[in-house]
N, C-alpha and C positions, 0 to 999 in steps of 0.2 A: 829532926831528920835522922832516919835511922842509917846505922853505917853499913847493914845487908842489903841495901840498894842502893850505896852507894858506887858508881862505875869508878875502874881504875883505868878505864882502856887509855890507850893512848889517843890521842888527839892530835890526828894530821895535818898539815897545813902546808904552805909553801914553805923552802928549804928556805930559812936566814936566823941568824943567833936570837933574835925577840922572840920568835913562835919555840926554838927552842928553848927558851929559857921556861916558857911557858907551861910545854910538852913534859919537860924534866919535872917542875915543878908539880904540875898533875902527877903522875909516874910516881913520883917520891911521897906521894898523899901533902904535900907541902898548901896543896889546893886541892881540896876537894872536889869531885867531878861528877853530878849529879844527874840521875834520869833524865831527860826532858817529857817523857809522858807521865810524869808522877806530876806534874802542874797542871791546876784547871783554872776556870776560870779568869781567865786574861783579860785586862782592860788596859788599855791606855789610860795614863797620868801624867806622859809628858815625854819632851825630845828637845832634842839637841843638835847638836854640828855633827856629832860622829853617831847620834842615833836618839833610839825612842825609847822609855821609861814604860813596864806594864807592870802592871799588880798581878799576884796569881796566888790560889792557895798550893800549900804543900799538900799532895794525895788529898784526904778528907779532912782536912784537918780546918778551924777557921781562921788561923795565923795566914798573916798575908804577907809576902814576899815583895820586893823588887825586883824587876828582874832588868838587865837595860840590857839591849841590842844593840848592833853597830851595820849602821849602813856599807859598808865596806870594812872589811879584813885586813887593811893593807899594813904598810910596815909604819906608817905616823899613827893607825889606831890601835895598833900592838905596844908602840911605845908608850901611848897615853895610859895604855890599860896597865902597862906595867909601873908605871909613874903613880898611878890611884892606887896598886898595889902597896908599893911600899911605902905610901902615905899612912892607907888607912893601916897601916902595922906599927907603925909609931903613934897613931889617938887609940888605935881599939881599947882601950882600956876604961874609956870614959864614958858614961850613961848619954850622953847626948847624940854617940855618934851612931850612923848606920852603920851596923857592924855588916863585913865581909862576910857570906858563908860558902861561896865556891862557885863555881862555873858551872853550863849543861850548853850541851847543843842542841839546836831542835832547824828544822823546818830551816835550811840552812842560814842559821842565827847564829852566830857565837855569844850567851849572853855570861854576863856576870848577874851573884845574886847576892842579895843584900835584905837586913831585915827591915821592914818597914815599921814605923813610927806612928803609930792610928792615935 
């Protein structure tokens, strides 16, 4: 993923310390913040309690992404998300794991993105 498209904007939400942590953390490139129209190809792979699992490539490329959405925004799937945050920051280091590569909005989604394992 190239870092000339990658966005810094900031990312709005409802006012409470979790979306700001979150906000800051984009901001400070802490989390990178990525297009949402630079993804095609979308399928579903799977869902959850707080949402749905989709595969996508990056631009043209045929690396396939994760992408997971969340069925509501609220302040329990803010905290989950920040919770998987700092999980995956203490394994990223080991081949097994889905590594983190940053957030995008689209299509009023908030997703996180991760690399997939084919």
């Amino acid at each position: 993923m190239s870092n000339n498209t990658e966005s810094n904007a900031l990312v709005k939400f409802t006012e409470n310390s979790n979306n700001e942590w979150i906000e800051e953390a984009i901001v400070k490139d802490y989390i990178k913040c990525y297009e949402f129209n630079y993804f095609s190809n979308f399928q579903e792979i799977g869902f959850g309690g707080f949402g749905k699992v989709f595969r996508a490539n990056w631009k043209s490329s045929h690396n396939y992404l994760a992408l997971k959405s969340f069925f509501s925004f609220n302040n329990t799937t803010i905290k989950e998300i920040i919770k998987e945050f700092k999980i995956q920051r203490e394994v990223d280091f080991h081949d097994n794991i889905i590594h983190f590569c940053g957030v995008t909005i689209g299509a009023a989604y908030f997703l996180t993105i991760h690399n997939l394992l084919i």
